[in-house]
mmCIF file of the N, C-alpha and C atoms, coordinates in Angstrom:
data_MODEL
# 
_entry.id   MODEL 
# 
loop_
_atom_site.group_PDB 
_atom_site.id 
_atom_site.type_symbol 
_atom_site.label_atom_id 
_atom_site.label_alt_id 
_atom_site.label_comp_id 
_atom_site.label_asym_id 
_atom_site.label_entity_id 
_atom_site.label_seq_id 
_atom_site.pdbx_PDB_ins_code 
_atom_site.Cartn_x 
_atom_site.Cartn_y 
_atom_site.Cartn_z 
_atom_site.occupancy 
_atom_site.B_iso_or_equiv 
_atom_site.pdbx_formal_charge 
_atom_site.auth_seq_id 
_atom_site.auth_comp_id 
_atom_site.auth_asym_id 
_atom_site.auth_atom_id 
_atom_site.pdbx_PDB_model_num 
ATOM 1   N N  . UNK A 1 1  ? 54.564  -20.625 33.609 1.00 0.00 ? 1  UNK A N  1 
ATOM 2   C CA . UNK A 1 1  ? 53.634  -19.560 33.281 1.00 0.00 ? 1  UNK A CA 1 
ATOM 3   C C  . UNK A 1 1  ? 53.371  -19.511 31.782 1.00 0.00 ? 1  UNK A C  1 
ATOM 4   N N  . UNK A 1 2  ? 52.019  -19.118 31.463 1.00 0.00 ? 2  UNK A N  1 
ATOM 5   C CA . UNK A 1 2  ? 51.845  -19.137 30.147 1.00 0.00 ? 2  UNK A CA 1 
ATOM 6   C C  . UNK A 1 2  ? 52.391  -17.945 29.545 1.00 0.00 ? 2  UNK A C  1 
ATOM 7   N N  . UNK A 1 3  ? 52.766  -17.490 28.497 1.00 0.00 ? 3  UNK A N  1 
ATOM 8   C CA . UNK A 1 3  ? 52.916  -16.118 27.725 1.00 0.00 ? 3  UNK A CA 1 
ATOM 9   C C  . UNK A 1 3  ? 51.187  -15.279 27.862 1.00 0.00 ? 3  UNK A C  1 
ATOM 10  N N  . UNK A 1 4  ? 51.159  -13.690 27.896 1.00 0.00 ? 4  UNK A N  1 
ATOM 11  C CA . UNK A 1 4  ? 50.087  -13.137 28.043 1.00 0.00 ? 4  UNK A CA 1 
ATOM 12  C C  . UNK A 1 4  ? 49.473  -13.452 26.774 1.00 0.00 ? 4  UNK A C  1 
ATOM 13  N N  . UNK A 1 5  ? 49.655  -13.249 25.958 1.00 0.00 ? 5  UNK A N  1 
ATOM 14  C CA . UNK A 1 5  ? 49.112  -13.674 24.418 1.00 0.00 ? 5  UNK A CA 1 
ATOM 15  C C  . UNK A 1 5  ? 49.553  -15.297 23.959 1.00 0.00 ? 5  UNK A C  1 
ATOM 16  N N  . UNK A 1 6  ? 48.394  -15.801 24.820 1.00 0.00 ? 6  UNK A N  1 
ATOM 17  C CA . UNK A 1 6  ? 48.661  -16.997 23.631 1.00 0.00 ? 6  UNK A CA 1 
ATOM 18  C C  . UNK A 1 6  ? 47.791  -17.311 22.943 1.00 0.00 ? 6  UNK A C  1 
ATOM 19  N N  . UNK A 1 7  ? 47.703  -18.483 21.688 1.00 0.00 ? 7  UNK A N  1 
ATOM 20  C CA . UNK A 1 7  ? 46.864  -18.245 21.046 1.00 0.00 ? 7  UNK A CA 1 
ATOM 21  C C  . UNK A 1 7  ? 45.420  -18.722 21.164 1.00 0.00 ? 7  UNK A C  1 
ATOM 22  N N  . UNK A 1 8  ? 44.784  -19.174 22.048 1.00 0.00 ? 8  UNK A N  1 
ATOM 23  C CA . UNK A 1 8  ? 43.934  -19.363 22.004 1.00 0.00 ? 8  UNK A CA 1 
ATOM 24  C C  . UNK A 1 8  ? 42.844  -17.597 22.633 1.00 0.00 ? 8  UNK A C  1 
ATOM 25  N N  . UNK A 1 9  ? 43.604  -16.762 23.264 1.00 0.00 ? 9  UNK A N  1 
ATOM 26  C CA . UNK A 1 9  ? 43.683  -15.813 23.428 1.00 0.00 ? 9  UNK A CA 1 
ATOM 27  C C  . UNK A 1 9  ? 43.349  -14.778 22.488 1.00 0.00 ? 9  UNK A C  1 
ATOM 28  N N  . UNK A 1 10 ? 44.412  -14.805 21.588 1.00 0.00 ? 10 UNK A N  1 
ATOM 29  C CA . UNK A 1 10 ? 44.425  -14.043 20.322 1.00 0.00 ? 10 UNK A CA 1 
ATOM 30  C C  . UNK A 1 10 ? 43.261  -14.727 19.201 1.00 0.00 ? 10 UNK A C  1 
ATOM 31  N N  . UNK A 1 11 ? 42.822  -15.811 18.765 1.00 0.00 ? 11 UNK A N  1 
ATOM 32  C CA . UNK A 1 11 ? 41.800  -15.905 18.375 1.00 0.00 ? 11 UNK A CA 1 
ATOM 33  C C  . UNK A 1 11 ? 40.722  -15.731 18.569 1.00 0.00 ? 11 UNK A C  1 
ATOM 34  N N  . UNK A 1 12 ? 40.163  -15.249 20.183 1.00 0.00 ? 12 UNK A N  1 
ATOM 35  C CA . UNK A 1 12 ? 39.146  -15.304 20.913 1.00 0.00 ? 12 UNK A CA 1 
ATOM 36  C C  . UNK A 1 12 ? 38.940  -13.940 20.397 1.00 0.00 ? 12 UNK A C  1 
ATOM 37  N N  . UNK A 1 13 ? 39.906  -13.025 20.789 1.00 0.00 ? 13 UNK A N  1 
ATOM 38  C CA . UNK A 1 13 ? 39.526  -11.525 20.287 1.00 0.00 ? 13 UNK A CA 1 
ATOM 39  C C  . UNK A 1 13 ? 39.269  -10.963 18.936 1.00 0.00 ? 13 UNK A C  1 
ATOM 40  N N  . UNK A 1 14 ? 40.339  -11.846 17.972 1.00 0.00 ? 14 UNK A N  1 
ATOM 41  C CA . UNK A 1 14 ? 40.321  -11.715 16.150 1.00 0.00 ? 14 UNK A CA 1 
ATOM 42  C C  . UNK A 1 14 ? 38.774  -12.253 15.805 1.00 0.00 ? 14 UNK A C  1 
ATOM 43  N N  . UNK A 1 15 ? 37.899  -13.065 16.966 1.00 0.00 ? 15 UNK A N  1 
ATOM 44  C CA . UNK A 1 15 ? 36.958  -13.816 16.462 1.00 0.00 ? 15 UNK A CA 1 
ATOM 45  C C  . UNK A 1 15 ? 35.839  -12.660 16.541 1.00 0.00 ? 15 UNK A C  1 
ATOM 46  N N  . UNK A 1 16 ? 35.920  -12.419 17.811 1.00 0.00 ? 16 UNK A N  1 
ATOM 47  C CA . UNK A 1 16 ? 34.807  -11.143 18.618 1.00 0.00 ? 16 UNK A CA 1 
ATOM 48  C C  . UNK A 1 16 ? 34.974  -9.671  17.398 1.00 0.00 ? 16 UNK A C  1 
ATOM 49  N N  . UNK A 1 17 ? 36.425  -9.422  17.516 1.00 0.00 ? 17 UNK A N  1 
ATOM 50  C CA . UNK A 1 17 ? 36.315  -8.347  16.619 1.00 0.00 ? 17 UNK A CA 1 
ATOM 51  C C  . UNK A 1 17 ? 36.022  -8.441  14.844 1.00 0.00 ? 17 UNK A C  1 
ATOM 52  N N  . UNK A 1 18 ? 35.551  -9.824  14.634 1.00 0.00 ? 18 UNK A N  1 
ATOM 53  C CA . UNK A 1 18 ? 35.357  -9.944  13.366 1.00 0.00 ? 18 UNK A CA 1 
ATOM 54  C C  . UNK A 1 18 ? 33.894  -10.224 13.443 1.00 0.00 ? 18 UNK A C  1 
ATOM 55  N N  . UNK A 1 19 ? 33.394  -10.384 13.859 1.00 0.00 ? 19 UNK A N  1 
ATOM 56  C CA . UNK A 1 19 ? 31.873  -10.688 14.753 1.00 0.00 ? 19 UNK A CA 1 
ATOM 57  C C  . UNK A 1 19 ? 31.305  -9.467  14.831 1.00 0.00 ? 19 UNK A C  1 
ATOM 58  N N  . UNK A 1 20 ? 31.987  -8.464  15.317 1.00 0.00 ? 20 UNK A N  1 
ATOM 59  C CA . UNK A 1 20 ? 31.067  -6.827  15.087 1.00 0.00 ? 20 UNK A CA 1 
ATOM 60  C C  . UNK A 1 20 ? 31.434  -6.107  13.939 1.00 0.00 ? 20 UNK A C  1 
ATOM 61  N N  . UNK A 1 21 ? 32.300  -6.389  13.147 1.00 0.00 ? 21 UNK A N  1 
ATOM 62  C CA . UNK A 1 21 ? 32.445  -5.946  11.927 1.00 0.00 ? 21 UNK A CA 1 
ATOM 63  C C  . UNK A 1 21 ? 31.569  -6.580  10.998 1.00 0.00 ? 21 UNK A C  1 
ATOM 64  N N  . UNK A 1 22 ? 31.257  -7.646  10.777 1.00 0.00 ? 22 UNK A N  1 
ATOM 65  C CA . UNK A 1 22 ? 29.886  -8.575  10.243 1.00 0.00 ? 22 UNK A CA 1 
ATOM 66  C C  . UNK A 1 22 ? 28.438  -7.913  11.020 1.00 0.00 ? 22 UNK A C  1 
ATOM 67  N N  . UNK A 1 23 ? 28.600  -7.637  12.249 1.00 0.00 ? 23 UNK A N  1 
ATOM 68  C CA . UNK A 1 23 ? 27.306  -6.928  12.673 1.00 0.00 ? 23 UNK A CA 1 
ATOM 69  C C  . UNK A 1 23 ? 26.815  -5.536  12.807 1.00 0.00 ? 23 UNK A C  1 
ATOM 70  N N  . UNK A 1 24 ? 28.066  -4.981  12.415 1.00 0.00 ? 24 UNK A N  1 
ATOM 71  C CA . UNK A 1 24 ? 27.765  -3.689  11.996 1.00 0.00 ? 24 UNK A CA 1 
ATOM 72  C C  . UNK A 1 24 ? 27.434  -3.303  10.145 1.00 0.00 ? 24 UNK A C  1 
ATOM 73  N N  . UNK A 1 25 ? 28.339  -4.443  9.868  1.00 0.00 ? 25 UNK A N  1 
ATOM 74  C CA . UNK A 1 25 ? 27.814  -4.249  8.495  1.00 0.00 ? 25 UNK A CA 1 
ATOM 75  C C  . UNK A 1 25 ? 26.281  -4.715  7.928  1.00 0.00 ? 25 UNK A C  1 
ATOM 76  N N  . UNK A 1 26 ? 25.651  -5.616  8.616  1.00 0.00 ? 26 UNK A N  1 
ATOM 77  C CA . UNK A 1 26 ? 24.351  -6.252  8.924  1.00 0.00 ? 26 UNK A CA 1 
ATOM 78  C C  . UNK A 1 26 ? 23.689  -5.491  9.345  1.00 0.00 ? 26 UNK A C  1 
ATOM 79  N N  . UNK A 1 27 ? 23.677  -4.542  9.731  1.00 0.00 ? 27 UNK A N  1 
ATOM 80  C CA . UNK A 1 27 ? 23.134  -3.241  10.295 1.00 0.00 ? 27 UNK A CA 1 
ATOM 81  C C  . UNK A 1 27 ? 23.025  -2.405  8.802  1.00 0.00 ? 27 UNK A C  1 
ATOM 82  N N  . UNK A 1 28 ? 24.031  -2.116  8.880  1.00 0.00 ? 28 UNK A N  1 
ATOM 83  C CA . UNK A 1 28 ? 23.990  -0.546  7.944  1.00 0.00 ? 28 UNK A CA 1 
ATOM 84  C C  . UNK A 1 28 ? 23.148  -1.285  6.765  1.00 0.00 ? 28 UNK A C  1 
ATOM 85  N N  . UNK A 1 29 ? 23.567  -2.707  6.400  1.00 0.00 ? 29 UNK A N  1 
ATOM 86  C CA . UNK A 1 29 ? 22.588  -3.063  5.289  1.00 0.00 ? 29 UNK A CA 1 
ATOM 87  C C  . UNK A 1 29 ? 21.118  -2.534  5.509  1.00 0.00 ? 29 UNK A C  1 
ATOM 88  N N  . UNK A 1 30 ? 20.954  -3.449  6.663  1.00 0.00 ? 30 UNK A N  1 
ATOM 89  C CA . UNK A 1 30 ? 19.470  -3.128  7.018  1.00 0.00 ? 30 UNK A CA 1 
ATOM 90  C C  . UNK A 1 30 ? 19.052  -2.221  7.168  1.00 0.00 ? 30 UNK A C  1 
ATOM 91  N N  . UNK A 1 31 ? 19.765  -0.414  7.665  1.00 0.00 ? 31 UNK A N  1 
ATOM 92  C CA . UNK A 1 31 ? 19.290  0.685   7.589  1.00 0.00 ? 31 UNK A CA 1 
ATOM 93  C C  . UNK A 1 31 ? 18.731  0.777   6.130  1.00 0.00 ? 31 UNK A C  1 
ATOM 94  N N  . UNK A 1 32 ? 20.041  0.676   5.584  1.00 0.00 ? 32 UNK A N  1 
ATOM 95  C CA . UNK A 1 32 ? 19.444  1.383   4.050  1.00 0.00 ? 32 UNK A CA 1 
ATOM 96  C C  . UNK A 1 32 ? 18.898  0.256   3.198  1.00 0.00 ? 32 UNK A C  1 
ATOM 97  N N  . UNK A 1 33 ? 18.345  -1.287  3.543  1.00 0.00 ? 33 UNK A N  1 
ATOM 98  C CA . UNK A 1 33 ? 17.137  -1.380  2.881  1.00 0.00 ? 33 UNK A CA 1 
ATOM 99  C C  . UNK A 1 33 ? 16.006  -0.719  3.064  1.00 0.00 ? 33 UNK A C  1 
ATOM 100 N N  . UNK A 1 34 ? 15.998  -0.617  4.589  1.00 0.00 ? 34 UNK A N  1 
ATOM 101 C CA . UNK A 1 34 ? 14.461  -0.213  5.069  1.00 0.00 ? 34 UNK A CA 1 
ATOM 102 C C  . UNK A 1 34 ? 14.749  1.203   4.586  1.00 0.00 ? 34 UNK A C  1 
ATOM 103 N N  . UNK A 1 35 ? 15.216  2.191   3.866  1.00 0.00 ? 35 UNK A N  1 
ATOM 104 C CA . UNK A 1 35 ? 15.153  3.428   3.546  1.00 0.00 ? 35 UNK A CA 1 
ATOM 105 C C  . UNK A 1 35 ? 14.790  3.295   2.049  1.00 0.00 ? 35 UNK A C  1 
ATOM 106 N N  . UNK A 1 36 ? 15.412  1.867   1.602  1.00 0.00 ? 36 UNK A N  1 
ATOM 107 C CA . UNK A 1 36 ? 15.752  2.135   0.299  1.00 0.00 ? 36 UNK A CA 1 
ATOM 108 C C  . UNK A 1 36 ? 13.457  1.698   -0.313 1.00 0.00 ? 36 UNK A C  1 
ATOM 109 N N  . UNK A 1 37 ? 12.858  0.914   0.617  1.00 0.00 ? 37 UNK A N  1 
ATOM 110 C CA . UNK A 1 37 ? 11.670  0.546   0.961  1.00 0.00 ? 37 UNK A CA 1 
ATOM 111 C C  . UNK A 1 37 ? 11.071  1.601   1.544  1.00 0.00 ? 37 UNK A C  1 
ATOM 112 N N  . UNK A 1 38 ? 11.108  2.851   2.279  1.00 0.00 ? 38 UNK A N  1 
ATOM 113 C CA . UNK A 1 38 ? 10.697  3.555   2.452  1.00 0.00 ? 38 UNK A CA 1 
ATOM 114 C C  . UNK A 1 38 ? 10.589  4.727   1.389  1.00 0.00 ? 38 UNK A C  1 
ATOM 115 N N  . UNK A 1 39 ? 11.730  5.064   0.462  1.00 0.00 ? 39 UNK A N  1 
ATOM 116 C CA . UNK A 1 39 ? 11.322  5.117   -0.480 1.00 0.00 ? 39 UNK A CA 1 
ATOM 117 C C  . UNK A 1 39 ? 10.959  5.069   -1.873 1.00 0.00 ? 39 UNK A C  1 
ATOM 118 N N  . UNK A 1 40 ? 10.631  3.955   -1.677 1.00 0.00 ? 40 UNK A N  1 
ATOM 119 C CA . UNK A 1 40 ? 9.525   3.228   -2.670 1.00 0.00 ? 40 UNK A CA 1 
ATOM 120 C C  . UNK A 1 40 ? 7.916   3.401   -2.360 1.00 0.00 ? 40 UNK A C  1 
ATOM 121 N N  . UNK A 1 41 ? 7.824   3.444   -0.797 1.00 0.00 ? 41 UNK A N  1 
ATOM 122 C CA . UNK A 1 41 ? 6.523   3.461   -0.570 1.00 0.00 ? 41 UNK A CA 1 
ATOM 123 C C  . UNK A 1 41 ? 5.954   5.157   -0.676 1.00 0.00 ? 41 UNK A C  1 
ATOM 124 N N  . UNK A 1 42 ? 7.046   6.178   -0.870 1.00 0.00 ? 42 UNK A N  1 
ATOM 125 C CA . UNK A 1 42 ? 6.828   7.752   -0.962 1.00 0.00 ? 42 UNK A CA 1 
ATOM 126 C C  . UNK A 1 42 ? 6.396   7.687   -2.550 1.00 0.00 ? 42 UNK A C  1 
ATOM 127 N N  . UNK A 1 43 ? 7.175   6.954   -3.532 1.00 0.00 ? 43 UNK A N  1 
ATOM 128 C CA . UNK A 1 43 ? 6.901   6.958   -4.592 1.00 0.00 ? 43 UNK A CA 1 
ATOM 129 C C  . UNK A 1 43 ? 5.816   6.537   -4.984 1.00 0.00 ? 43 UNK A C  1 
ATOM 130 N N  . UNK A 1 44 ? 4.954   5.678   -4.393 1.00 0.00 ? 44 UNK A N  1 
ATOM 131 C CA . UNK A 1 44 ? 3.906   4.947   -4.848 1.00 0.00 ? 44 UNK A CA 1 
ATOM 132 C C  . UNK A 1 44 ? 2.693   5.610   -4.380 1.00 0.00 ? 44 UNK A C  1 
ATOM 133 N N  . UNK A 1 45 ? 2.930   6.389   -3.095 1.00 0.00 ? 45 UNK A N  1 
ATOM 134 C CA . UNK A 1 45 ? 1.911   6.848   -2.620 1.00 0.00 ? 45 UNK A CA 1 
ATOM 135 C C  . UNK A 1 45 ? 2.268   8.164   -1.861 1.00 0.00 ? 45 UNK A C  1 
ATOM 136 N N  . UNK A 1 46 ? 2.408   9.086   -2.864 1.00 0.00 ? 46 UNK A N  1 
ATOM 137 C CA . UNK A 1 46 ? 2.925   10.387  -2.684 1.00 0.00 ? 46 UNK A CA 1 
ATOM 138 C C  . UNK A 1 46 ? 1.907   11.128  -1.641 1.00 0.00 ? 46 UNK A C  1 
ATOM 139 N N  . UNK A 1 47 ? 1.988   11.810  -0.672 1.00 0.00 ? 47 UNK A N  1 
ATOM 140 C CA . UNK A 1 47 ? 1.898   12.360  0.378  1.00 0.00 ? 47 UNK A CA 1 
ATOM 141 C C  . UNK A 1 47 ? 0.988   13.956  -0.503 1.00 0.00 ? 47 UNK A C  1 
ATOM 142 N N  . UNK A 1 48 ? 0.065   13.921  -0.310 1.00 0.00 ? 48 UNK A N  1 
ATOM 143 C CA . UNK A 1 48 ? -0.368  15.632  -0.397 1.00 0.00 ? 48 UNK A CA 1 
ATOM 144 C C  . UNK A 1 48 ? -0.319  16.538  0.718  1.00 0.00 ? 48 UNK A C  1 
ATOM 145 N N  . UNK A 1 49 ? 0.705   17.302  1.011  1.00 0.00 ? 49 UNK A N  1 
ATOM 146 C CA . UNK A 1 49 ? 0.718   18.176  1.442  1.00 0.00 ? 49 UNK A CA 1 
ATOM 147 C C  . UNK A 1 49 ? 0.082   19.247  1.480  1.00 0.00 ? 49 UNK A C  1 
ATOM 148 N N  . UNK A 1 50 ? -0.246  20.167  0.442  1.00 0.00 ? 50 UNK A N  1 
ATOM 149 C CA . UNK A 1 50 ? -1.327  21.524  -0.196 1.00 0.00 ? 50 UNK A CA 1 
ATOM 150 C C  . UNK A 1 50 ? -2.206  21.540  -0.097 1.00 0.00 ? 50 UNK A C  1 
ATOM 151 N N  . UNK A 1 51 ? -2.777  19.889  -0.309 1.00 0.00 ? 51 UNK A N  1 
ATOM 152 C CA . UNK A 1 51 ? -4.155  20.033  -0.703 1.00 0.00 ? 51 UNK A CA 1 
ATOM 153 C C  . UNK A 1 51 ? -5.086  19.603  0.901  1.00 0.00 ? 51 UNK A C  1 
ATOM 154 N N  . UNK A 1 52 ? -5.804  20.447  1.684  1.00 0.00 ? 52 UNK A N  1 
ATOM 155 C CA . UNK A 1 52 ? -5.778  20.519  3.172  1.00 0.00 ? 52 UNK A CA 1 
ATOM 156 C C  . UNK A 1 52 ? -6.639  19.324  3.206  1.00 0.00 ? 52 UNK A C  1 
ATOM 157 N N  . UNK A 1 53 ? -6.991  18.173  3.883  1.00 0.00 ? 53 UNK A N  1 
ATOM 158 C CA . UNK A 1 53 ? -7.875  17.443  3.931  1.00 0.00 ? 53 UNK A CA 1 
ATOM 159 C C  . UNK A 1 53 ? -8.016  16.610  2.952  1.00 0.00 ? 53 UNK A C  1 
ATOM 160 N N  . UNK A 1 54 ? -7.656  16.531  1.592  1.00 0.00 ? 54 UNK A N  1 
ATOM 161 C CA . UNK A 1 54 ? -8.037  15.706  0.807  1.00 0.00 ? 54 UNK A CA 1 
ATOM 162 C C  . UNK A 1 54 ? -7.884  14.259  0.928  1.00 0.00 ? 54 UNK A C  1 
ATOM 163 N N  . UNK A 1 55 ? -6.605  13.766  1.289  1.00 0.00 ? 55 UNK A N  1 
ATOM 164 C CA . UNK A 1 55 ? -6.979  12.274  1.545  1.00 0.00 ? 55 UNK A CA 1 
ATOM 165 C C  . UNK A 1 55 ? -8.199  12.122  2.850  1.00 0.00 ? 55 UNK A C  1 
ATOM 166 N N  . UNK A 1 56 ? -8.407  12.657  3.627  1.00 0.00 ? 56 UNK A N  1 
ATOM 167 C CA . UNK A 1 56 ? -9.336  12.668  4.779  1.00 0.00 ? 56 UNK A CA 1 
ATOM 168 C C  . UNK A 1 56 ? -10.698 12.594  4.146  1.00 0.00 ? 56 UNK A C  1 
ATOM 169 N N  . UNK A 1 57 ? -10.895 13.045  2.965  1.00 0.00 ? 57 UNK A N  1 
ATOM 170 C CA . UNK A 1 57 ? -12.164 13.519  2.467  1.00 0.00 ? 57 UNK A CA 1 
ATOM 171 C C  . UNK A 1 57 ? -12.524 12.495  1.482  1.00 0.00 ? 57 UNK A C  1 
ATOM 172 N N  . UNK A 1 58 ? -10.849 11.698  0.745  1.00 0.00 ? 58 UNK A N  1 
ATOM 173 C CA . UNK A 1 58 ? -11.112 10.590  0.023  1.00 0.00 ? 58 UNK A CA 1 
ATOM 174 C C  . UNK A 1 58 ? -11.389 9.201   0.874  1.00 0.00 ? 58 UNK A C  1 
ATOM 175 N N  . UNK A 1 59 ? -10.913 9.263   2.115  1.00 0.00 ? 59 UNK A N  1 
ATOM 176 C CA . UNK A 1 59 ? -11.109 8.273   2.625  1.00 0.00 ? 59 UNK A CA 1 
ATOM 177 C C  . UNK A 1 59 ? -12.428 8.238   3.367  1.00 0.00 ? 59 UNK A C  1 
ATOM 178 N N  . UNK A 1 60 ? -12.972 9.152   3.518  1.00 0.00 ? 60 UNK A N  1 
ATOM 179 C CA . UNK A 1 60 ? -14.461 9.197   4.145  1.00 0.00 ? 60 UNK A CA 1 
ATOM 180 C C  . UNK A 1 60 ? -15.068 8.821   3.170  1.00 0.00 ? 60 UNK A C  1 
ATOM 181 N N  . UNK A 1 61 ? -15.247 8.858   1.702  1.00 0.00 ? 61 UNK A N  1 
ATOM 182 C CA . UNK A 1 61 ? -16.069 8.527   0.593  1.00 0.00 ? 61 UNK A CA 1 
ATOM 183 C C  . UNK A 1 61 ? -15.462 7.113   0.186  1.00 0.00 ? 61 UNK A C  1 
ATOM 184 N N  . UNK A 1 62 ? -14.370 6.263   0.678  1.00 0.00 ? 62 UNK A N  1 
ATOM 185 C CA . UNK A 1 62 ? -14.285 4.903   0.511  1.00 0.00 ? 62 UNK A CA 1 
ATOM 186 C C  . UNK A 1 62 ? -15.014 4.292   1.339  1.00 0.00 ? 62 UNK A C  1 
ATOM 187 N N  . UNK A 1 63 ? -15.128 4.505   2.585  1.00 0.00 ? 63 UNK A N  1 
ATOM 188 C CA . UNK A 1 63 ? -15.731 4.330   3.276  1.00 0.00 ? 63 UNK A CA 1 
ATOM 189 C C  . UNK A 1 63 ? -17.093 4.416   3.869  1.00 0.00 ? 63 UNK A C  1 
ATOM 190 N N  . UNK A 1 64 ? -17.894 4.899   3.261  1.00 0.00 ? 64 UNK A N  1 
ATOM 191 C CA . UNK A 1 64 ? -19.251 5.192   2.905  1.00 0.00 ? 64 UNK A CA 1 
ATOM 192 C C  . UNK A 1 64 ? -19.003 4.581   1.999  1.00 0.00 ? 64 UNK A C  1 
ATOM 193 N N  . UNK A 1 65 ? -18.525 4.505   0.780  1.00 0.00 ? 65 UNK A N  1 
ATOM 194 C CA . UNK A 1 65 ? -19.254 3.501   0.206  1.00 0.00 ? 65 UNK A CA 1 
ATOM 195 C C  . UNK A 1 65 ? -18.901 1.787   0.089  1.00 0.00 ? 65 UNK A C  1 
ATOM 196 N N  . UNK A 1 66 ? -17.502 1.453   1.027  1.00 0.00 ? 66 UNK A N  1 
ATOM 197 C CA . UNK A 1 66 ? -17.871 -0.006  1.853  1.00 0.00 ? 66 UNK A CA 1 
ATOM 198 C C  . UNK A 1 66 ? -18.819 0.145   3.079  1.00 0.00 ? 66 UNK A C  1 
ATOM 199 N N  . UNK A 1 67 ? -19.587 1.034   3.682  1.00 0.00 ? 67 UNK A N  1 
ATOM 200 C CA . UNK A 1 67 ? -20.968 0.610   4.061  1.00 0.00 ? 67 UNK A CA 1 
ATOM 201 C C  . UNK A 1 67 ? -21.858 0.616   3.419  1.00 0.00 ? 67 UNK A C  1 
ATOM 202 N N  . UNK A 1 68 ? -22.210 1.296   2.222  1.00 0.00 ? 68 UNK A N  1 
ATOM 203 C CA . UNK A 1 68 ? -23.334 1.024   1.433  1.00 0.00 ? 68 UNK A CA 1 
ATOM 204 C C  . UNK A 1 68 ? -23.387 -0.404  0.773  1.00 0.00 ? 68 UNK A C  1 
ATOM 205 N N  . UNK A 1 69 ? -22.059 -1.101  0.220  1.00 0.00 ? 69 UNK A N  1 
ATOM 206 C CA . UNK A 1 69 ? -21.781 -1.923  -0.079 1.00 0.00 ? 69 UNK A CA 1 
ATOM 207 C C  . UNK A 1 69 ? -22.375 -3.649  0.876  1.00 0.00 ? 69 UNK A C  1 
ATOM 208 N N  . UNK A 1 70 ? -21.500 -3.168  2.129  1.00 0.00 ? 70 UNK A N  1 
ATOM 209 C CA . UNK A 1 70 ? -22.436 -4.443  3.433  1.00 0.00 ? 70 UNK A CA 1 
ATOM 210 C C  . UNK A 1 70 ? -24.033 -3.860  3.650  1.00 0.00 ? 70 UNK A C  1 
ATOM 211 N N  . UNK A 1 71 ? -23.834 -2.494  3.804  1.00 0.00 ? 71 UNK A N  1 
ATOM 212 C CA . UNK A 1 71 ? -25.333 -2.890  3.622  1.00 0.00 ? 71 UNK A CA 1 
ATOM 213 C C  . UNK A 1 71 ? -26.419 -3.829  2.569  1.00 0.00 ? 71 UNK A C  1 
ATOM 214 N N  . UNK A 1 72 ? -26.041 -3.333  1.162  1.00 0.00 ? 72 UNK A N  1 
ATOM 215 C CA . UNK A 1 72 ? -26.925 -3.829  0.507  1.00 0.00 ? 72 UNK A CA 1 
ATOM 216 C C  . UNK A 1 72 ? -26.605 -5.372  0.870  1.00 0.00 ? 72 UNK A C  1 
ATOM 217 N N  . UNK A 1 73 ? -25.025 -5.671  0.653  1.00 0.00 ? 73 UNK A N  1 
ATOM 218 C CA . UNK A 1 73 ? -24.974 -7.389  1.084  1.00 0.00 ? 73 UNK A CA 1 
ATOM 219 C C  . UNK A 1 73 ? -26.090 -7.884  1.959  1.00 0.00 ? 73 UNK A C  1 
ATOM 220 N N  . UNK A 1 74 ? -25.845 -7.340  3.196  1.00 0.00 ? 74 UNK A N  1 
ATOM 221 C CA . UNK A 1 74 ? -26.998 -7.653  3.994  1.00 0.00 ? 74 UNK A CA 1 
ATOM 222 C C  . UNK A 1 74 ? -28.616 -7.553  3.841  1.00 0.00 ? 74 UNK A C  1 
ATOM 223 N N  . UNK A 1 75 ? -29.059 -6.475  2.942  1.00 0.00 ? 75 UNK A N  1 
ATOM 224 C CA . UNK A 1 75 ? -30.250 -6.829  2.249  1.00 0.00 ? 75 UNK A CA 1 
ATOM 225 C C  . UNK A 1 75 ? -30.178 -8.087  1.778  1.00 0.00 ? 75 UNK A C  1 
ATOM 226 N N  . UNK A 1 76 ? -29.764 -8.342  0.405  1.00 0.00 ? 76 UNK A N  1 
ATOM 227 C CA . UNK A 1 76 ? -29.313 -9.335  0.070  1.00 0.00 ? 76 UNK A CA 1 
ATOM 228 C C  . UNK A 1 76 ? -29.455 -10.694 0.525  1.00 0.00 ? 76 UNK A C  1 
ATOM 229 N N  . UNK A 1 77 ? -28.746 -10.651 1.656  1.00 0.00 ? 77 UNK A N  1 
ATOM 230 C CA . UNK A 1 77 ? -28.742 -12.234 2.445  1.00 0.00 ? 77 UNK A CA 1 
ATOM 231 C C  . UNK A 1 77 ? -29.822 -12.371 3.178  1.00 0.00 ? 77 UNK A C  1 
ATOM 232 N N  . UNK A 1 78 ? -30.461 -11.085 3.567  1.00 0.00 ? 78 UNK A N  1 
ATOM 233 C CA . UNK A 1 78 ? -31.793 -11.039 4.541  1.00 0.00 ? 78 UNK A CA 1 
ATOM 234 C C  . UNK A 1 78 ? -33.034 -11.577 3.917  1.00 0.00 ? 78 UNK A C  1 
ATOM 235 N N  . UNK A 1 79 ? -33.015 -11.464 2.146  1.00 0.00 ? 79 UNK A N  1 
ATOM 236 C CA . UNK A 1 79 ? -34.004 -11.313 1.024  1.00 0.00 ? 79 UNK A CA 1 
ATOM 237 C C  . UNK A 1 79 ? -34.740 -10.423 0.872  1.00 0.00 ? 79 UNK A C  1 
ATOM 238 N N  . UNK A 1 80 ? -34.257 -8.756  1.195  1.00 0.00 ? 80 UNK A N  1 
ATOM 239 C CA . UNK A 1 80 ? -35.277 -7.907  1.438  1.00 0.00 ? 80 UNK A CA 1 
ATOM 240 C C  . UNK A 1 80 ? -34.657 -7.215  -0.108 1.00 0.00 ? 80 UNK A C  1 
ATOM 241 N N  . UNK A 1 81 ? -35.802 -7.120  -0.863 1.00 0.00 ? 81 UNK A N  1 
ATOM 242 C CA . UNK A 1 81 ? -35.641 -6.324  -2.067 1.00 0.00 ? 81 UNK A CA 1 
ATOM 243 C C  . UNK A 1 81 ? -35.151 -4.774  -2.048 1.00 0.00 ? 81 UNK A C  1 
ATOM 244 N N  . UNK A 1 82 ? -34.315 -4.280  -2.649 1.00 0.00 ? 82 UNK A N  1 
ATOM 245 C CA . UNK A 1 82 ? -34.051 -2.224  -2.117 1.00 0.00 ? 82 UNK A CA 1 
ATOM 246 C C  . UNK A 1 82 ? -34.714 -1.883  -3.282 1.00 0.00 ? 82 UNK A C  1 
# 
């Protein structure tokens, strides 16, 4: 009979349990890059809260004016003078 612990036994488990200690730590890294990137992206592009609508209102006026923009392109390529 073999002994209950032998070693090929005992390495199998020292291996596994060193295997989720590497993957838990691979984890927590990765939480707190993606936080440490999240904020960076708060910093760069701060959130208005107060002001009711305003990005809504800035982004409707980017946008009008990338269609005024293809439009005229499309004059343009059509050869129609504005």
């Amino acid at each position: 009979m073999t002994p209950l612990l032998d070693t090929t036994l005992v390495l199998t488990i020292a291996s596994l349990i060193g295997l989720l200690v590497v993957a838990g730590a691979l984890l927590r890294a990765w939480t707190g890059w993606l936080d440490f990137k999240r904020q960076e992206l708060d910093r760069a592009h701060p959130r208005a809260g107060s002001e009711d609508g305003s990005d809504l209102g800035t982004a409707r006026i980017e946008l009008a004016d990338l269609k005024e923009r293809i439009r005229k392109l499309e004059a343009i390529a059509s050869g129609v003078e504005l």
